[in-house]
C-alpha positions as CSV (number, residue, x, y, z in Angstrom):
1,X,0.0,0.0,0.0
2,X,2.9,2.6,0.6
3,X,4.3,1.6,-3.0
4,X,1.0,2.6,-3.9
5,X,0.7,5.6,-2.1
6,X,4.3,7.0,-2.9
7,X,3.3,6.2,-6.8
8,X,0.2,8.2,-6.6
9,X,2.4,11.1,-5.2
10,X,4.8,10.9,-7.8
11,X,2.1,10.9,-10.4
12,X,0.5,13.7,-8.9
13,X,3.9,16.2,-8.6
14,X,4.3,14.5,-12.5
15,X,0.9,16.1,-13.1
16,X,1.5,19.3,-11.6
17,X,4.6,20.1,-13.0
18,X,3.1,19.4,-16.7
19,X,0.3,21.6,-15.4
20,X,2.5,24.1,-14.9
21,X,4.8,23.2,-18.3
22,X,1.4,24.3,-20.1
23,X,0.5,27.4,-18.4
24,X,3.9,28.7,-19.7
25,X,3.4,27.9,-23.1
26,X,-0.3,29.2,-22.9
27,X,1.6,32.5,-21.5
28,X,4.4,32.5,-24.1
29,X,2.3,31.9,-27.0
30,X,0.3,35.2,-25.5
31,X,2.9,36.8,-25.7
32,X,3.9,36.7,-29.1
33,X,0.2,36.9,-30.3
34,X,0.7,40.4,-29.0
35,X,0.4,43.3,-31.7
36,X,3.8,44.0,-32.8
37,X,5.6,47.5,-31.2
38,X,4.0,50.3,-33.7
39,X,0.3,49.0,-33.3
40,X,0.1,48.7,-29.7
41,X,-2.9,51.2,-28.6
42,X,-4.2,51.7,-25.4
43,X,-6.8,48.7,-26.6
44,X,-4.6,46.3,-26.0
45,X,-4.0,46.8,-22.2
46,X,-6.2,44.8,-20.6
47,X,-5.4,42.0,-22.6
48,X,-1.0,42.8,-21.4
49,X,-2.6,43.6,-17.9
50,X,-4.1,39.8,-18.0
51,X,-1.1,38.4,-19.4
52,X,1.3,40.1,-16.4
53,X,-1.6,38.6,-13.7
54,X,-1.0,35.2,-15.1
55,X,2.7,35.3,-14.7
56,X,2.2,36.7,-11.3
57,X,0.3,33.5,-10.4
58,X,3.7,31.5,-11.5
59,X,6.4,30.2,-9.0
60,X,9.9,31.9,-10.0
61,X,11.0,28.7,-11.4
62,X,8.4,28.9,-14.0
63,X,8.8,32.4,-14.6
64,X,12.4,32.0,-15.8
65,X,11.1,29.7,-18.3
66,X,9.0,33.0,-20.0
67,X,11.6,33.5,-23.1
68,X,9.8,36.1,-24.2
69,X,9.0,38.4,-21.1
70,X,11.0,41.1,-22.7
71,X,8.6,42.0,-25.0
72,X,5.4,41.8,-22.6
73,X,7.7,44.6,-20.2
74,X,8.5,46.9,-23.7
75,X,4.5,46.2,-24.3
76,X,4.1,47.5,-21.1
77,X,6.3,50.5,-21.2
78,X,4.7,51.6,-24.5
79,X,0.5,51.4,-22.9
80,X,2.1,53.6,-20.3
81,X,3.7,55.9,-22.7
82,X,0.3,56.0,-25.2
83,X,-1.8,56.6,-22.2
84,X,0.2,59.9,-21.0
85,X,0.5,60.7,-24.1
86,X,-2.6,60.0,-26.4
87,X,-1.5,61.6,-29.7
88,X,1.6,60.2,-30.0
89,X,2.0,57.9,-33.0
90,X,4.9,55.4,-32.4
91,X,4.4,53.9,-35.8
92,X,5.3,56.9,-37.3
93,X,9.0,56.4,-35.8
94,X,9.0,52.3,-34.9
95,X,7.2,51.9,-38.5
96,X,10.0,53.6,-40.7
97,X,12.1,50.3,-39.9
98,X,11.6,47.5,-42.5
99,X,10.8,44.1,-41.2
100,X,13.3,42.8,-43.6
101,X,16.2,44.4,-44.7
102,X,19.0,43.2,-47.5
103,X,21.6,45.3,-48.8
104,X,19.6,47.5,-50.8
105,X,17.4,48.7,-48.0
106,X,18.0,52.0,-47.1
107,X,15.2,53.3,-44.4
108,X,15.7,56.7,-43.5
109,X,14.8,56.7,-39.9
110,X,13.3,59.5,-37.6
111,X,15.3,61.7,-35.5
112,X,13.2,63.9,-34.1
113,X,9.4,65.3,-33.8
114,X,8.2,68.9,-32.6
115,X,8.2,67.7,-29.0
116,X,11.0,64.7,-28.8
117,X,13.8,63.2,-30.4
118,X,15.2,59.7,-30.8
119,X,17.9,58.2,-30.9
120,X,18.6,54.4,-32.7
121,X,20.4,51.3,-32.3
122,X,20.9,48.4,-33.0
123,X,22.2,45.0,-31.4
124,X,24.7,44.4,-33.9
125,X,25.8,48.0,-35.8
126,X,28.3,46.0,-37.9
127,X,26.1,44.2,-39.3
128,X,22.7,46.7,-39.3
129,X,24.0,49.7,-38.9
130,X,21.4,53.1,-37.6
131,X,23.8,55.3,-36.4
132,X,23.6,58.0,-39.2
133,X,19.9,58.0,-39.5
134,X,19.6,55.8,-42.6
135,X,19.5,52.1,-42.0
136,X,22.6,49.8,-43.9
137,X,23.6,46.4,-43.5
138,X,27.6,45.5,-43.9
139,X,27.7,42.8,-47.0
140,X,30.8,41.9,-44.4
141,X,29.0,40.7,-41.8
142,X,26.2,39.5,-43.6
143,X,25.9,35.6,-43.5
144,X,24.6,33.3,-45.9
145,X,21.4,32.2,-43.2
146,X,19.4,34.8,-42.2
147,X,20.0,36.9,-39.4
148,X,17.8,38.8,-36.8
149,X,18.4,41.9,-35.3
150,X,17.1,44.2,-32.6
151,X,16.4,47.8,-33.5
152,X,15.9,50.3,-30.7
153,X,14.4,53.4,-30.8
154,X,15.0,55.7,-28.1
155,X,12.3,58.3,-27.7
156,X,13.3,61.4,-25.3
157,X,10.5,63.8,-24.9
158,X,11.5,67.6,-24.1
159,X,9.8,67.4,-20.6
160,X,12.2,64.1,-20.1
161,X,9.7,61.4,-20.2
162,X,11.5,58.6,-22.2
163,X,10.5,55.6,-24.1
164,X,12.6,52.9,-25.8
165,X,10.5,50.7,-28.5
166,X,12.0,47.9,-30.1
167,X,11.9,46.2,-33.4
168,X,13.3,42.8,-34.7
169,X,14.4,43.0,-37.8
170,X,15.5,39.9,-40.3
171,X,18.4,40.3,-42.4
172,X,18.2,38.0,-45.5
173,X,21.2,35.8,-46.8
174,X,24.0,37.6,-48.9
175,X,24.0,35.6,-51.8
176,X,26.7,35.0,-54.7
């Protein structure tokens, strides 16, 4: 009976922990059904709000496991942002960015608005270079798989308020 017993306990912690195993993926998958960083409105709040409480339910085990929490804090930052500022258009800065880039793109990117001004980068300038304003990728560094990269806008209001909104952004293959 104690075979029995211990058995039924193991089964039950088995049970749990895949319990738990899908609540994360339920949560990731949330995440990235989010709307991407220039079409977040003040809509889509409750939704992030409902997400956070579900993760706040989680044991700190299971919230290391949330790959993609980075994007549910910039989601976040940016309802808090919209909702001070209501007429602010981030896809008018975020948007000028191309989702994919090859060595022909050339977006010219915005520095500045009547009330802020930004100021880009990127996770690997080498490669995806921002830093004159006008997007570039290095036929040097570019591989022959594709490659993603993180562009940052950083948006500085003239009262100080700031804001960073990011961007992934896939590099195709150089090919010969």
């Amino acid at each position: 009976y104690e075979f029995y017993l211990s058995v039924k306990e193991k089964y039950e912690e088995l049970k749990e922990l895949k319990d738990l195993e899908d609540k994360v993926k339920a949560i990731i998958k949330a995440i990235n059904e989010l709307p991407s960083a220039e079409t977040i409105t003040s809509a889509d709040e409750a939704k992030i709000n409902e997400i956070r409480a579900e993760i706040s339910t989680l044991p700190e085990t299971a919230k290391q496991q949330i790959t993609n929490i980075a994007y549910l804090d910039n989601a976040e930052s940016i309802i808090k942002f919209l909702n001070k500022y209501t007429d602010f258009d981030l896809s008018n800065i975020i948007g000028t960015v191309s989702d994919e880039a090859n060595d022909k793109t050339e977006d010219i990117l915005v520095t500045k608005g009547d009330n802020y001004v930004v100021e880009w980068t990127s996770s690997n300038e080498a490669l995806y270079s921002v830093a004159t304003g006008v997007t570039k990728i290095s036929k040097r560094y570019q591989t022959h798989k594709k490659q993603l990269v993180t562009v940052s806008a950083n948006i500085t209001m003239n009262n100080g308020d700031t804001i960073t909104v990011t961007k992934e952004v896939e590099i195709a293959p150089v090919l010969f």
